[in-house]
VEXGU-138298 format. One line per 5 residues: their letters; for each residue x, y, z of N, C-alpha, C, O, CB. Coordinates in steps of 0.001 Angstrom, whole numbers, plus 500000, padded with zeros to 6 digits. Glycine has a CB too. Layout:
N
A) X/Y/Z/X/Y/Z/X/Y/Z/X/Y/Z/X/Y/Z | ...
This chain:
184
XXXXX) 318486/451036/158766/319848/450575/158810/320773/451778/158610/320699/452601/157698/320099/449481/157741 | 321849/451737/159829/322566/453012/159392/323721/452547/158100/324455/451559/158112/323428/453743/160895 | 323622/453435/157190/324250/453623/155588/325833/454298/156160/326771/453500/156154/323058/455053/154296 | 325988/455104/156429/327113/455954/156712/326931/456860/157492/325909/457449/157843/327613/456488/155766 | 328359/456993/157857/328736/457825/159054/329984/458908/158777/331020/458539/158224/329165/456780/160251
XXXXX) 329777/460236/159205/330645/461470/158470/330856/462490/159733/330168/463404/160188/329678/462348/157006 | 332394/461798/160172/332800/463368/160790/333801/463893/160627/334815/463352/160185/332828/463578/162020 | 333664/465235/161013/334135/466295/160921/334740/467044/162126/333890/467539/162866/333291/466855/160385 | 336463/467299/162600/336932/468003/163580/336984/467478/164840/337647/467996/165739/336355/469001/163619 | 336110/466153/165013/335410/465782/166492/337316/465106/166944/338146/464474/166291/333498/464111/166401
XXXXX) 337301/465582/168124/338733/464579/168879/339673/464796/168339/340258/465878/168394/338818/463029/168869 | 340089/463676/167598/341523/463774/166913/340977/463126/165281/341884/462726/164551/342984/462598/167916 | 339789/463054/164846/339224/463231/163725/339214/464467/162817/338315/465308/162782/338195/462955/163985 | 340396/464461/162052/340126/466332/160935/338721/465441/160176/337622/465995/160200/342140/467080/159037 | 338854/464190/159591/337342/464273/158712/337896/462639/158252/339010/462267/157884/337043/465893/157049
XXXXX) 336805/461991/158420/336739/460651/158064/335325/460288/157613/334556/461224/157832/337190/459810/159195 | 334583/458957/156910/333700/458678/156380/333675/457180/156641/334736/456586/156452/333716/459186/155170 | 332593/456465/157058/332252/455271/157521/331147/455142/156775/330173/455883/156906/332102/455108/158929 | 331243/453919/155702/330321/453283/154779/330118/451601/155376/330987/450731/155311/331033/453402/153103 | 328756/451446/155946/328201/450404/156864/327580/449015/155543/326919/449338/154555/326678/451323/158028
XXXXX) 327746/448408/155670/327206/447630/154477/325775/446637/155591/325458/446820/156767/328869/446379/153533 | 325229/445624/154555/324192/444598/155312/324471/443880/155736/325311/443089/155308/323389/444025/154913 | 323663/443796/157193/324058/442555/158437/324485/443539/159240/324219/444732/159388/325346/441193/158173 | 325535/442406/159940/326674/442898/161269/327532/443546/160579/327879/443258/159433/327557/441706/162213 | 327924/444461/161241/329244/445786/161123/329574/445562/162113/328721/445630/162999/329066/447444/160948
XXXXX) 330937/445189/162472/331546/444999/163293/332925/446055/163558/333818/445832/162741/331682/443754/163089 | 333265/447237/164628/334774/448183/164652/335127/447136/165521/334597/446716/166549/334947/450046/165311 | 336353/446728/164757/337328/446296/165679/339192/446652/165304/339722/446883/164217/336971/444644/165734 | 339731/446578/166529/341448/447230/166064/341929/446851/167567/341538/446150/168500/341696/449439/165549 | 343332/447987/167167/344191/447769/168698/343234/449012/169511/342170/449572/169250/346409/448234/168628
XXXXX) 344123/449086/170497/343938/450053/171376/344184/451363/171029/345199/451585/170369/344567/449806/172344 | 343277/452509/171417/343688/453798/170782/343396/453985/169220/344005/454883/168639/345184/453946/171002 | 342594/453273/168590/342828/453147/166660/342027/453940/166632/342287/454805/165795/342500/451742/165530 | 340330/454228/167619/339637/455498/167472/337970/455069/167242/337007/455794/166995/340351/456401/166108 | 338076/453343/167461/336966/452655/167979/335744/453829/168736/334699/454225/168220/337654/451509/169114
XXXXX) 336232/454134/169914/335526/454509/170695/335150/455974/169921/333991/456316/169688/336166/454418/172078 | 336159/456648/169623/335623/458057/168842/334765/457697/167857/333819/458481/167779/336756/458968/168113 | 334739/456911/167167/333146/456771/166517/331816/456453/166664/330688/456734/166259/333094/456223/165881 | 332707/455430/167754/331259/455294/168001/330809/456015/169180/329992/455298/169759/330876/453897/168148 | 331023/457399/169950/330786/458390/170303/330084/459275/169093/328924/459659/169240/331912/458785/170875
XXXXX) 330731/459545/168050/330274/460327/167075/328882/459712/166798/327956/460518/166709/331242/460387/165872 | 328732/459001/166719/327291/458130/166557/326290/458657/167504/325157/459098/167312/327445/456462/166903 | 327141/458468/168798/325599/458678/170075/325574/460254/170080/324494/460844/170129/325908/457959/172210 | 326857/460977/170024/326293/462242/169365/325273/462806/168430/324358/463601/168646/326997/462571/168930 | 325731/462082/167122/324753/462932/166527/322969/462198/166836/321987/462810/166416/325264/463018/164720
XXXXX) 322845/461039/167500/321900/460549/168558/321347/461432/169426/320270/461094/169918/322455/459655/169334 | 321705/462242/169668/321103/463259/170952/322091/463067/172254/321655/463734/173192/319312/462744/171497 | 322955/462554/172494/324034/462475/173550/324992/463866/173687/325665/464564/172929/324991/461173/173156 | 324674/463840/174969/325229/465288/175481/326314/465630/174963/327029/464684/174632/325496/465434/176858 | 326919/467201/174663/327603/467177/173374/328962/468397/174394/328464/469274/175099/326355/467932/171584
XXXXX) 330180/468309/174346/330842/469477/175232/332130/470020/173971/332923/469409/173254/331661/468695/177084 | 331866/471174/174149/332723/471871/173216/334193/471179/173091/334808/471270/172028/332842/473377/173695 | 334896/470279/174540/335792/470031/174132/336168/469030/173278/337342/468668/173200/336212/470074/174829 | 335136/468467/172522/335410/467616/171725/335676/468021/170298/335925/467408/169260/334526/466810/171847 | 335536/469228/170622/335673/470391/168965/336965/470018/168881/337599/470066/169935/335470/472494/168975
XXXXX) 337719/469536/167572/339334/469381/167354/340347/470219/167694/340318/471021/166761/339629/469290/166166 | 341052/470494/168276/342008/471563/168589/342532/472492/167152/343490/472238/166421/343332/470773/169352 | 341553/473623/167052/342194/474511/165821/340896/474521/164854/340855/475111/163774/343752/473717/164970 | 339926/473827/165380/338789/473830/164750/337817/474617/165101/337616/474687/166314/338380/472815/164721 | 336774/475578/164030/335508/475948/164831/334353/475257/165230/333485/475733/165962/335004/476778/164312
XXXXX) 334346/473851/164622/332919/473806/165092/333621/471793/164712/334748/471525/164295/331169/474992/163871 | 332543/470807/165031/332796/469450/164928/330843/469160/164369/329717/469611/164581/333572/468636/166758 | 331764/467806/163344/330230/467776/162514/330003/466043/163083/330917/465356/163538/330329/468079/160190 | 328571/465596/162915/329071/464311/162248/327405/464101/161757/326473/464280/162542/329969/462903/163445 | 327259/463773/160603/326215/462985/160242/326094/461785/160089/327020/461165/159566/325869/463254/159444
XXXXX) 324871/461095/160520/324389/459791/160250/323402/459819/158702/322582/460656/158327/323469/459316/161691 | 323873/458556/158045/322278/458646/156812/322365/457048/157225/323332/456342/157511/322452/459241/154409 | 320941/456775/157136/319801/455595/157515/318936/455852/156433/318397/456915/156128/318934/455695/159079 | 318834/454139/155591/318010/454029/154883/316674/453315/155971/317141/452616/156870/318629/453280/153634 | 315449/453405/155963/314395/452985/156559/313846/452153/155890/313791/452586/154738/313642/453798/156883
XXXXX) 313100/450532/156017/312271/450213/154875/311422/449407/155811/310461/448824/155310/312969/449451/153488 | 311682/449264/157369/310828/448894/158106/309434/449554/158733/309501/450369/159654/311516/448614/158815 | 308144/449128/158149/307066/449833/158183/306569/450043/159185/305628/450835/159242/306315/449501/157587 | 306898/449597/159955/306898/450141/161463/307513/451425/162335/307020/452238/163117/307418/449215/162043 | 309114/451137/161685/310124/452189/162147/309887/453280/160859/310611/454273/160794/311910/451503/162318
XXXXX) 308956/453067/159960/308403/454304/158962/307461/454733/160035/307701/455884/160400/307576/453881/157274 | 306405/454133/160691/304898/454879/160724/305410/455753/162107/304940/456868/162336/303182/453606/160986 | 306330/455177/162913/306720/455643/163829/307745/457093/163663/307704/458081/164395/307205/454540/164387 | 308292/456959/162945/309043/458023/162225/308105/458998/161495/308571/460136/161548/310020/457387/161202 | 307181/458946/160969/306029/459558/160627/305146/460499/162133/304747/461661/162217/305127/458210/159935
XXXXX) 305124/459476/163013/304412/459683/163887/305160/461093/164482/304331/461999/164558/304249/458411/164738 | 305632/461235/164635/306881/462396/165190/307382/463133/164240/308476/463683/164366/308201/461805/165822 | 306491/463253/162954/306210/464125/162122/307603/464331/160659/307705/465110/159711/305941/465425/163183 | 308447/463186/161172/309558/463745/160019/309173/462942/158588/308324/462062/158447/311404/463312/160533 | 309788/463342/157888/309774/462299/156855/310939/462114/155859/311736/462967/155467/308641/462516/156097
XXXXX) 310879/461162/155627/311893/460264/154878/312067/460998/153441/311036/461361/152874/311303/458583/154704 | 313490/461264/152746/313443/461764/151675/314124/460022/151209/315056/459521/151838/314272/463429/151469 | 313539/459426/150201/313769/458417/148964/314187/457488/150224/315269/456924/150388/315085/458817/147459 | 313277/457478/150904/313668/456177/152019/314752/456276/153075/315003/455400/153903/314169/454919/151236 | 315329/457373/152959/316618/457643/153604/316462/459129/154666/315851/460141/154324/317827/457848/152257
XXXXX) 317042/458975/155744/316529/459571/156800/317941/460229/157044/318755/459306/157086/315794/458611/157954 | 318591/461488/157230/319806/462444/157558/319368/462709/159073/318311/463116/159557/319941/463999/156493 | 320675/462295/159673/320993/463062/161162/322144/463747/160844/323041/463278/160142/321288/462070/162567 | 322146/465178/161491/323234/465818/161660/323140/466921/162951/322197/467611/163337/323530/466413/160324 | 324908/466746/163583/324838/467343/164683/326267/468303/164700/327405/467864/164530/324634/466247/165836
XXXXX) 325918/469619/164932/326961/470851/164289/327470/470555/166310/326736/470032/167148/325937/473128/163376 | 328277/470865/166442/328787/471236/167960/329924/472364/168300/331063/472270/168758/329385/469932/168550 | 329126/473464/167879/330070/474698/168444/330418/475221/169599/329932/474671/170587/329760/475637/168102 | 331260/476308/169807/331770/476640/170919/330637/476667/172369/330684/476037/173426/332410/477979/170541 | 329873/477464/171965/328788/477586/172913/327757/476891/172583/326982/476758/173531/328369/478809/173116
XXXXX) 327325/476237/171331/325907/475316/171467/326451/474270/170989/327566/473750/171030/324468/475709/170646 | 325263/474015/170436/325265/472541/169206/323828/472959/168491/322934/473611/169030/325130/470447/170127 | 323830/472410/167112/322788/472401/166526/322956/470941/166162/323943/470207/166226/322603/473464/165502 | 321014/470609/165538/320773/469336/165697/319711/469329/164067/318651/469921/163865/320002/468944/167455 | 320237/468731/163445/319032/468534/162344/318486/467512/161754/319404/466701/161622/319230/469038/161382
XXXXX) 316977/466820/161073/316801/465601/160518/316404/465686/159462/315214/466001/159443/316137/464844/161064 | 316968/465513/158260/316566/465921/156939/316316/467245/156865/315249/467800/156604/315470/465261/156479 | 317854/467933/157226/317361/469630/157019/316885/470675/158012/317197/471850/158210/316230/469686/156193 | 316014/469829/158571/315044/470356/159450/315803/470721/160887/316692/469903/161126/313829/469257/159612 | 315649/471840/161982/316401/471981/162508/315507/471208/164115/314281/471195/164228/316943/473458/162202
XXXXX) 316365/470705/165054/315062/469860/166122/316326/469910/167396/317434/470446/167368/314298/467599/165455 | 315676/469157/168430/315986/469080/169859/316818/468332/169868/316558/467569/168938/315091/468748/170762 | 317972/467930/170471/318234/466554/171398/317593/465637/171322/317692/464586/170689/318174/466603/172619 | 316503/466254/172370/315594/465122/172867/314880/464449/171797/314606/463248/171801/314565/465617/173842 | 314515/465496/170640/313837/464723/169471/314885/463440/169064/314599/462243/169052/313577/465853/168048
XXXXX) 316017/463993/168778/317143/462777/168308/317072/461717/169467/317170/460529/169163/318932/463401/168160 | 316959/461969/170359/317123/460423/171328/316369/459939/170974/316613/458796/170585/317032/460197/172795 | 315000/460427/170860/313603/460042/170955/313413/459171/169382/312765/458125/169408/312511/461585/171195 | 313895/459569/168290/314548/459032/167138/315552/457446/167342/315369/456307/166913/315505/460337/166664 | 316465/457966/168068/317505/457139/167850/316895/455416/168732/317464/454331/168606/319069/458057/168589
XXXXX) 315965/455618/169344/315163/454587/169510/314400/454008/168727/314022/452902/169113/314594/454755/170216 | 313917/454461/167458/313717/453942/166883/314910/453390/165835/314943/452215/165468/312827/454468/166699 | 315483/453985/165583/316314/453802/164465/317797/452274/164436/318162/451460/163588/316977/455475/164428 | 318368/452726/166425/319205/452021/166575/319784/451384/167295/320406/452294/167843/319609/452266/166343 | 320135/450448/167810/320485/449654/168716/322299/449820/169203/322952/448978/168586/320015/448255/168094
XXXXX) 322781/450295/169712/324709/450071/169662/324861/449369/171311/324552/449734/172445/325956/452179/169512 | 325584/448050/170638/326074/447396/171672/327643/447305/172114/328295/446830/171183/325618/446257/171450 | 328228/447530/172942/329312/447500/173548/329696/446348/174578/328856/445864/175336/329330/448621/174056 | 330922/445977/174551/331474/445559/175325/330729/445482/177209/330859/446605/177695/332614/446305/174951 | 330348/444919/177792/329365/444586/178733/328401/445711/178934/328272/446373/179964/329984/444202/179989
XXXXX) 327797/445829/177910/326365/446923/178141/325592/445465/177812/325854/444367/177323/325983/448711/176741 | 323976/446506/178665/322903/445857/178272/322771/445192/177238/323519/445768/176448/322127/446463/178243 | 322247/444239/176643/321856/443927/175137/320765/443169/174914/320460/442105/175453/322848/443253/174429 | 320019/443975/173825/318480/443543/173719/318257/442110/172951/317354/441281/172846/317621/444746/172845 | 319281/442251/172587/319827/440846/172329/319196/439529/172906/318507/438733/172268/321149/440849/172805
XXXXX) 319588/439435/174355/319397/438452/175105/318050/438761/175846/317751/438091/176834/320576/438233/175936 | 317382/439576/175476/315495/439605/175669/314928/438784/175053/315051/438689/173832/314648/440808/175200 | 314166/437995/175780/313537/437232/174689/312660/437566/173857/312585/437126/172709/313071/436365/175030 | 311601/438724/174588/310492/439556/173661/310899/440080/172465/310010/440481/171714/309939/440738/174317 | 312592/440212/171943/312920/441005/171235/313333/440062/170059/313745/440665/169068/313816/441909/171839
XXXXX) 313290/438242/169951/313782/437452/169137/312770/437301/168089/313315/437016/167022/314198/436303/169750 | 311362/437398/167991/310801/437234/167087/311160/438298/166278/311672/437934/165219/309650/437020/167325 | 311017/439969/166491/311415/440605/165736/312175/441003/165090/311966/441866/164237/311295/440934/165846 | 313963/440132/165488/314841/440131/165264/315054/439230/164159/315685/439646/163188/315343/440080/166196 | 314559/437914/164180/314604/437061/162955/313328/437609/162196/313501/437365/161002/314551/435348/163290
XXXXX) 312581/438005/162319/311711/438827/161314/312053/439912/160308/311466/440128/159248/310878/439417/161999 | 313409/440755/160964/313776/441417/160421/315032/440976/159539/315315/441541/158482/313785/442241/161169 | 315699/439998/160031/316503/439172/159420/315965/438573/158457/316731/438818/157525/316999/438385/160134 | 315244/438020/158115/314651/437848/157114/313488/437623/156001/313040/437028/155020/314961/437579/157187 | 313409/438441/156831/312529/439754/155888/312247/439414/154284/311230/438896/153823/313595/441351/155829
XXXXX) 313573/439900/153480/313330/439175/152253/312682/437854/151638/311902/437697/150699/314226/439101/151976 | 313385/436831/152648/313286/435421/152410/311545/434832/152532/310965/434018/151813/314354/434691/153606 | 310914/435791/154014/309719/434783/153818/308809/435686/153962/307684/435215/154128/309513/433518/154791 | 308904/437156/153959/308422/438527/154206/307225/438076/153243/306503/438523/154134/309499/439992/153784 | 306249/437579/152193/305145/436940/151968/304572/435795/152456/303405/435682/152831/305160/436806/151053
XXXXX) 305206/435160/152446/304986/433516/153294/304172/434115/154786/303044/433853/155202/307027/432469/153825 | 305318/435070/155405/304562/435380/156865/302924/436271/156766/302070/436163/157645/305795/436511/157844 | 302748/437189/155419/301785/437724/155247/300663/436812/154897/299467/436977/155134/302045/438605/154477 | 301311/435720/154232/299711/434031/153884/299643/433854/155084/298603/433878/155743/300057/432034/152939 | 300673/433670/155464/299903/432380/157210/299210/434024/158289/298343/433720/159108/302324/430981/158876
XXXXX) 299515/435218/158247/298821/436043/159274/296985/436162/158294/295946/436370/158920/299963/437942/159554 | 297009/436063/157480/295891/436530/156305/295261/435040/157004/294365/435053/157848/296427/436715/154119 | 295855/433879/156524/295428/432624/156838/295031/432617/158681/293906/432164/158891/296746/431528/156308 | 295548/432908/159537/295370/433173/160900/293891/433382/161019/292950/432694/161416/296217/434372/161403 | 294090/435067/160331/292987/435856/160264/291613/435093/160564/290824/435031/161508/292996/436469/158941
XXXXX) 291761/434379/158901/290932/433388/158424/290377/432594/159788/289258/432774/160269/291771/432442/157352 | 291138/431905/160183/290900/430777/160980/289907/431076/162553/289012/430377/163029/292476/430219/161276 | 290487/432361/163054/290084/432833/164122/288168/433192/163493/287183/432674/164022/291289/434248/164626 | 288130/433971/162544/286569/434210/161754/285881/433109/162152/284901/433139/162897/286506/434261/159992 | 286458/431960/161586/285039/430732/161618/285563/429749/162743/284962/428675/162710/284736/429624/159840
XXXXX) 286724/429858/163931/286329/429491/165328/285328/430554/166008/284375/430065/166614/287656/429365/166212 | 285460/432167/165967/284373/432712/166114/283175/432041/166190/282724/431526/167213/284321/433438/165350 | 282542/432052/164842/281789/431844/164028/281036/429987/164820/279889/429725/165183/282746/432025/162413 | 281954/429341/164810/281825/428167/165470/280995/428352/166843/279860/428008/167170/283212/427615/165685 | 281793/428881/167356/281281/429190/168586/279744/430139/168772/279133/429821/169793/282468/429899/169189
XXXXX) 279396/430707/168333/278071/431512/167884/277088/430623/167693/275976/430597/168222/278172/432339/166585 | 277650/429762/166760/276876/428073/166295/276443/427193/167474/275328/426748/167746/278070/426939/165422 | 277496/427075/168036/277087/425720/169188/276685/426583/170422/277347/426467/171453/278626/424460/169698 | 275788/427313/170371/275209/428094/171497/273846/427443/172142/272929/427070/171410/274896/429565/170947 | 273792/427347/173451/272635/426063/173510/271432/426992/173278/271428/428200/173042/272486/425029/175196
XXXX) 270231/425974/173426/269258/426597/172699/268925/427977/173340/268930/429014/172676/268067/425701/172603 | 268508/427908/175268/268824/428544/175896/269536/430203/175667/269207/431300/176118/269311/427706/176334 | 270419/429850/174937/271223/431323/175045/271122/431609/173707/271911/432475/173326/272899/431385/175609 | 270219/431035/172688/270160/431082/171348/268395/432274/171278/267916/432604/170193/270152/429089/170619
């Protein structure tokens, strides 16, 4: 879940701070309030192509970090898998964008673009105004109320898969049994 959001110089941003709470986060305003500059700053520090002119006028360089707490063991092993790791559950993106480059880091560590895209798939979903949305997949609803609530039956679902388990063993098992003599 992204925790907060921190930039620095980007557009017409000198430096602002976005604290995301649980559930839906919703930007909404008039026109021009700067909607869209954040959530640019987002797919930036994402791995989204980055052009000096977004450096603030009078500024050297434009920052913005993401921090994401992780507690999904999946989006851990996968995050593992690609070698980073989580300091106290919490995962740092940051993306420097100077005159001639950009630098890119994840917890410190200095990495690609492509690593951050390759990240930001795991990490995040941003929906807009008529974009795609995984939303309306259906493959994507079990995991969505799974993750929704999580707390509520996050054991309950571990009895009945344990219990599953169970059940499939001695239909196995059944079947081994009623084998005619023939194939016995």
């Amino acid at each position: 879940m992204l925790i907060s959001l921190s930039v620095k110089n980007l557009a017409l941003i000198d430096a602002e701070e976005v604290e995301f709470g649980d559930g839906l986060n919703i930007l909404s305003g008039e026109t021009g309030a700067g909607k869209s500059i954040l959530i640019g700053s987002v797919n930036l520090a994402l791995g989204e192509r980055a052009d000096k002119e977004m450096i603030r006028s009078g500024a050297e360089y434009a920052l913005v970090e993401l921090v994401f707490t992780v507690e999904d063991p999946a989006q851990i092993k996968a995050i593992q898998e690609m070698e980073f790791s989580l300091e106290e559950g919490q995962l740092i993106l940051q993306r420097k964008i100077m005159e001639n480059r950009s630098q890119c880091k994840v917890c410190g560590e200095t990495v690609t673009a492509k690593q951050l895209r390759q990240l930001s798939e795991i990490l995040i979903d941003i929906h807009g105004q008529h974009e795609h949305q995984s939303l309306l997949a259906q493959k994507n609803h079990l995991q969505i109320l799974d993750a929704y609530a999580r707390k509520d039956i996050g054991s309950l679902k571990a009895d009945l898969s344990e219990a599953y388990r169970a059940y499939t063993g001695i239909v196995h098992e059944l079947k081994e049994a009623s084998l005619d003599t023939e194939q016995r």
